[in-house]
C-alpha positions in Angstrom: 0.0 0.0 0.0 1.5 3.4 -0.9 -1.0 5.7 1.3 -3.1 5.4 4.3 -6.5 8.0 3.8 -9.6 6.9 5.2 -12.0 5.2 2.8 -15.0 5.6 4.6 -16.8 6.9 7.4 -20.1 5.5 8.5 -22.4 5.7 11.1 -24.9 3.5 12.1 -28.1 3.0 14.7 -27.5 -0.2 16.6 -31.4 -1.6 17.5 -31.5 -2.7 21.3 -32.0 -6.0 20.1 -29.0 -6.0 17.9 -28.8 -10.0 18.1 -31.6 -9.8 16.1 -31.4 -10.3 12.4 -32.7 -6.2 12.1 -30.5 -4.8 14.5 -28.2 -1.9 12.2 -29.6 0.7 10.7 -27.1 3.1 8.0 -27.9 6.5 8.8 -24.8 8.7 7.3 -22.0 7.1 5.0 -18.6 9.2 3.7 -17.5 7.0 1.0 -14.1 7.6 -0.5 -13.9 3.9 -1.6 -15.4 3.9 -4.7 -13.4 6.9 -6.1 -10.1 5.0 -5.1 -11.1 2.0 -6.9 -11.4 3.7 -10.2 -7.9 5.2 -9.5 -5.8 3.5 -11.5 -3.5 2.6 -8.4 -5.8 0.4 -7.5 -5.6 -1.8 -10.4 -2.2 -2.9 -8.7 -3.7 -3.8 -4.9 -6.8 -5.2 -6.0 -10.0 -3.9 -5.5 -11.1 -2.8 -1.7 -14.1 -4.8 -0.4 -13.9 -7.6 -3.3 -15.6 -5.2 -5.6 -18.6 -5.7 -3.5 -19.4 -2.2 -4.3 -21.5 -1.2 -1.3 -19.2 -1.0 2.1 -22.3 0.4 4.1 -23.8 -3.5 4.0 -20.5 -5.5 4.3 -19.7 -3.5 7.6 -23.5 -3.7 8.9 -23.1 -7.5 8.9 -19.7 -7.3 11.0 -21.3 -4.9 13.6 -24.6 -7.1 13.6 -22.3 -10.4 14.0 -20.0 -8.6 16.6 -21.2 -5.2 18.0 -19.4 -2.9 20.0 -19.2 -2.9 23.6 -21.1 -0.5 25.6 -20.1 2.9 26.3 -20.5 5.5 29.3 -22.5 8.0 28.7 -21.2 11.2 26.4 -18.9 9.3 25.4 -17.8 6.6 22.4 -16.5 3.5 23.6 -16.7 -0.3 23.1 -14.0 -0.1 20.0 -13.2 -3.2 18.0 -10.9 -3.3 15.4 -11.4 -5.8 12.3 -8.2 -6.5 9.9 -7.8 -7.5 6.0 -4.6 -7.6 4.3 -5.6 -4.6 2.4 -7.6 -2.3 5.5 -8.9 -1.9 8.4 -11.9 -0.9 10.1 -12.5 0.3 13.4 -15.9 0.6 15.2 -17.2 1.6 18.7 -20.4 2.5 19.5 -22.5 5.3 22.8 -24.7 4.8 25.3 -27.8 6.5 22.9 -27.2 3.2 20.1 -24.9 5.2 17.7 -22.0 3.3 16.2 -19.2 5.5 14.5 -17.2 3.1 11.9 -13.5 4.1 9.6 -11.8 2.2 7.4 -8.3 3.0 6.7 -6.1 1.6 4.0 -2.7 0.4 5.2 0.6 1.9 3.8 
């Protein structure tokens, strides 16, 4: 990898019942990903995501398998951290059900 921007930023509302098959909900998505993959640097790493073209649902099913923990109040908390050989994404979530989620490229 020859950079390290974020690809995305998304935010998502986490159900109380989030072991429930409808527990995330996308509310606001920064998506950065789609621009790098028609970069022509990309053509040499591969596409991000597997070309799956929409990040929002591919991240919703790793916060529904394995949310964050839970957070004090006012604040963001709970962060886990989930690796690929080409990113990474980081996710924690507050007390009011809000999860904040980046995914960085590695350099």
């Amino acid at each position: 990898m020859t950079d390290n921007k974020i690809r995305c930023a998304l935010v998502f509302r986490i159900d109380a019942a989030v072991g429930s098959t409808s527990g995330v909900t996308l509310l606001a998505k920064y998506d950065f990903s789609s621009d790098y993959e028609a970069h022509s640097g990309a053509a040499t790493e591969g596409t991000l995501y597997a070309g799956r073209g929409n990040y929002g649902e591919a991240v919703s099913m790793v916060i529904k398998n394995d949310p964050p923990g839970v957070a004090e109040v006012g604040k963001v908390g709970g962060f886990k951290v989930v690796q690929s050989d080409a990113h990474q994404v980081v996710y924690g979530g507050d007390s009011d059900g809000l999860c904040k989620s980046l995914d960085t490229v590695y350099s």
